[in-house]
N, C-alpha and C positions, 0 to 999 in steps of 0.2 A: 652512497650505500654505507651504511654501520660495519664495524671492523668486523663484528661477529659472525659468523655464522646462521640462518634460519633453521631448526631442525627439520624444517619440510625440505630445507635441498640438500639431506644428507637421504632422505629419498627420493633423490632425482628429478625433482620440480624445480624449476627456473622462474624467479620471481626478476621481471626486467625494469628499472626505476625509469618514470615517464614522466610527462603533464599531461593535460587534456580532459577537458571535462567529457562525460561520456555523452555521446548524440541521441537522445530520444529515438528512438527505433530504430540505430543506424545499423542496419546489418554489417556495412564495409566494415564496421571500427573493428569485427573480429576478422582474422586472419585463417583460415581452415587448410589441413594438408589437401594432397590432392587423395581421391574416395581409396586407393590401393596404397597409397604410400601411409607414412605413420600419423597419427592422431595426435592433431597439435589446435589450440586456439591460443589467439592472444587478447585480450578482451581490455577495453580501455577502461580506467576508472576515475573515479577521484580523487585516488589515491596514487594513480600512476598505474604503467601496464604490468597485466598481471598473464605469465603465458604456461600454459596447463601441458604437458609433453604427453599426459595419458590421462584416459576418460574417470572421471572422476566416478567412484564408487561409493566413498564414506563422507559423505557431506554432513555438516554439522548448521544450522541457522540458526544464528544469534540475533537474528529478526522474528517476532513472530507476525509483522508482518508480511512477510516476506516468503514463508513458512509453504501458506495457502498453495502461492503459484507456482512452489518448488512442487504442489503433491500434485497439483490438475495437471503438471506435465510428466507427472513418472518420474522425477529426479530423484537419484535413492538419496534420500537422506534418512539419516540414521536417527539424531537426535534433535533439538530444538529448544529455544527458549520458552520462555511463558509468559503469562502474566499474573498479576494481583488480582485484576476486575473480574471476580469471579461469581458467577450464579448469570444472570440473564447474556453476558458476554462471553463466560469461558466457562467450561467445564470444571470438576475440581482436581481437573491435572495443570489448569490455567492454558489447555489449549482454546482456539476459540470455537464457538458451535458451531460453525458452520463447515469446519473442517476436522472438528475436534474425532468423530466416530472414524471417519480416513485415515489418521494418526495412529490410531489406539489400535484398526486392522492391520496397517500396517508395521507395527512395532514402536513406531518412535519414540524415544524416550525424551521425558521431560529434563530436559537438563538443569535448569532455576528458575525463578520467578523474578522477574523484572531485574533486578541487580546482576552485571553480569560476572560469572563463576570463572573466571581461566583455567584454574584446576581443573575442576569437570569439563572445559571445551578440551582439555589435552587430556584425558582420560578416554574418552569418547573414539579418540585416536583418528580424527578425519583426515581426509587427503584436498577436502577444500573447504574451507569456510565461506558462509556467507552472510555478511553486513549491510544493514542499512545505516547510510548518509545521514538522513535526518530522521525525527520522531523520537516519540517515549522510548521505541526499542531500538535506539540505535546503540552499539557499543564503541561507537567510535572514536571514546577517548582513552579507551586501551585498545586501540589497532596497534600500536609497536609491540604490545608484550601477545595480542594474539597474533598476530600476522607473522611471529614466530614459530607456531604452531605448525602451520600449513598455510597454503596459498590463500586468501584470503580477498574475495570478492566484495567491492564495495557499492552498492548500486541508490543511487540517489531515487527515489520514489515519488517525490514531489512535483515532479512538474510531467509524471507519467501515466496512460492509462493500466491498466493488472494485464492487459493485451499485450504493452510494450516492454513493459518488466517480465514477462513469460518470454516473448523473443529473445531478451538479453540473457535469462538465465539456461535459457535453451540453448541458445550458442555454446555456452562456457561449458553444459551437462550434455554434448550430445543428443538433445531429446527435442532436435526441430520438427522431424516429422508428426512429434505429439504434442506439440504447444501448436500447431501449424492447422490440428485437424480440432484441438478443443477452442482454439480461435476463431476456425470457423462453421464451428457450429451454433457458438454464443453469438457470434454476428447474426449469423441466420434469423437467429431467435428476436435479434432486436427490428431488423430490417421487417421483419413480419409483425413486431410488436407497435411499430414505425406508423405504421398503416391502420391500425384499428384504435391507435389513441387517441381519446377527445380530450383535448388539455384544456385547463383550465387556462383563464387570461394568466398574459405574460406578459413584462417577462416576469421569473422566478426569480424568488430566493431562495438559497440551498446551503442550510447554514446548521452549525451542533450548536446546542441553546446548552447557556451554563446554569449547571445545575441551584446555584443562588439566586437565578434570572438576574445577572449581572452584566448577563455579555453575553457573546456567540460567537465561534468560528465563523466566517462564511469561503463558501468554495466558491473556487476560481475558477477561471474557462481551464487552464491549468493543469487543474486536479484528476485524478481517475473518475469523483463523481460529476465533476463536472463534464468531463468529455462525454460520458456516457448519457447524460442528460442531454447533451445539445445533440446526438446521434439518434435519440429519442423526437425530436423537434422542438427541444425547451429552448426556450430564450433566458441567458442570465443576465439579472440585473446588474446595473452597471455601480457602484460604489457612488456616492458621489463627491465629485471635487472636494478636497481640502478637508473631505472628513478627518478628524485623527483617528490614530488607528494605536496599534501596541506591536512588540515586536516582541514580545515575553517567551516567546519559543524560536526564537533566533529569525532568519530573515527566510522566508519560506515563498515557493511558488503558488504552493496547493490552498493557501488559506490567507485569509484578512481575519484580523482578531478586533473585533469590537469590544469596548466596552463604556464605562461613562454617561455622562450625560448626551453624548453624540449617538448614545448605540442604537435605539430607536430611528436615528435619522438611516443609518445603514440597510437596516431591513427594509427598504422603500418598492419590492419588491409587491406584483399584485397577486402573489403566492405564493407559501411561503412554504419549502419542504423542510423539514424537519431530521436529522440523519442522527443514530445512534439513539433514535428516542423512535417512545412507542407512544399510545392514545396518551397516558400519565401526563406526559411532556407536551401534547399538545394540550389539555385542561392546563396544563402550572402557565403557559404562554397566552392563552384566552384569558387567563386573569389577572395575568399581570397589568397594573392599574396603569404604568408607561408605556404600554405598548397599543390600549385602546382605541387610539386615533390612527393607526397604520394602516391601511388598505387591506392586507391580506387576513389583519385578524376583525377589524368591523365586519369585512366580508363574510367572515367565516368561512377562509379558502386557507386554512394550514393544517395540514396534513403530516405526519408520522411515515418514513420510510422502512422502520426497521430498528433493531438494536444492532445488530450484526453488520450499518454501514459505516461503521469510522473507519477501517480501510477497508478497500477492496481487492479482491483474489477473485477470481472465476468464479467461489463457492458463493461468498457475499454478495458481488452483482448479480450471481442469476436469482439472487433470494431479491433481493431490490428490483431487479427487472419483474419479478414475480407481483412482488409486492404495489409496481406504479403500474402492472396489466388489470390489478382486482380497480384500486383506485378510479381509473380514468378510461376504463374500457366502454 
């Protein structure tokens, strides 16, 4: 522990130093009082455990991934980060669309765009923070000077579906009974969607296409899009042996980064979804003159999910869920 002081435990929050990577869905890893006694979680992170004495009211996220599934479960949060990619992805407060009118009802203020502000997270005056692990918006190379601030949640999103990330932040916010019921109504939704879909052959590919046609992310079994796909009945293509691959965005669950002369081989997929792209993106990928020999584009079986699926929140997947019912109904 640092000789100093946190100014969040001079308001009586108890920040406890641990290890332990946090468990994918693991309800035990938080600690709860009993329903009459006082209100306590301890919640495990990346960062080591983090234990909350009283229900957190002024949440501040420095994720605007992370943002979405604070608001589909009622977590007050006050303020939030933003981003730069604005116009078909974010609004012009840089929240994103699909959440963006929820925010703006509910007050939240835009705190910065992409670069993260410590001044304005300590302005904001929150009593918890919340961080992402990995991605464009994580702040997690000044967690020592924010996690000063206040307590300071750190949740890895990579290797989770917006299901299991609403669990873990529902713990830490008090707000199980309403991550509990907005989980399972989206399930509902898919279990019914389950049933009436005629899929194209599989398996799939499920990948963001770079915008120089140079490369592509592809998702993983993994990832949120991925789980959701295979709960759908998609089959994902499997990478194949010894391709190279890149690691330019550090080492991650959720994604395989193609690019090169192998990237073509990656797509081997007999269909190819498309995510954060719209019809545009499937025309620039039919023409791309290295990709004509691929199954899924001689086919003409690749398809556009969405601009609004580079991450998913409950708002995003029911728009994707919406969007693979018009597709393959």
């Amino acid at each position: 522990m640092p000789a100093f002081s946190p100014l969040w435990k001079r308001r009586s929050f108890l920040l406890s130093a641990g290890g332990g990577i946090l468990a994918a869905c693991d309800m035990g890893a938080a600690r709860a009082a009993a329903p009459d006694g006082p209100w306590s979680r301890t919640i495990h992170t990346p960062k080591g455990d983090v234990t909350l004495d009283s229900k957190p009211q002024r949440i501040v996220s420095t994720s605007v991934t992370l943002t979405g599934t604070l608001l589909a479960i009622g977590a007050p949060v006050i303020a939030s980060s933003a981003t730069n990619n604005m116009g078909t992805v974010a609004d012009n407060t840089g929240f994103f669309t699909q959440w963006a009118d929820v925010a703006h009802e509910r007050g939240i203020l835009p705190l910065y765009r992409a670069e993260p502000d410590v001044e304005a997270i300590m302005a904001a005056a929150p009593d918890l923070i919340v961080m992402s692990a990995t991605g464009g918006d994580s702040a997690l190379r000044l967690y020592d000077q924010i996690s000063q601030i206040a307590p300071t949640l750190v949740v890895n999103y990579d290797d989770k579906s917006w299901q299991e990330v609403a669990l873990l932040l529902a713990t830490a916010t008090d707000r199980e009974a309403q991550a509990a019921a907005v989980i399972a109504e989206f399930d509902r939704r898919v279990a019914a969607a389950a049933k009436t879909l005629r899929l194209p052959p599989q398996p799939t590919t499920a990948a963001v296409y770079y915008e120089d046609d140079s490369g592509a992310n592809v998702w993983t079994a993994a990832s949120a899009q991925g789980k959701l796909l295979i709960s759908l009945g998609f089959e994902l293509a499997a990478i194949p042996p010894g391709l190279k691959t890149m690691t330019t965005m550090g080492v991650r669950s959720d994604i395989i980064q193609l690019s090169g002369e192998q990237f073509a081989d990656g797509l081997n997929g007999e269909t190819l979804l498309l995510f954060a792209a719209d019809g545009s993106v499937v025309d620039q990928v039919n023409a791309n003159k290295f990709l004509q020999h691929i199954r899924s584009v001689s086919s003409k079986r690749v398809y556009a999910v969405g601009m609004d699926t580079f991450r998913l929140d409950y708002y995003s997947a029911s728009h994707m869920l919406d969007r693979l019912t018009r597709l393959f109904a």
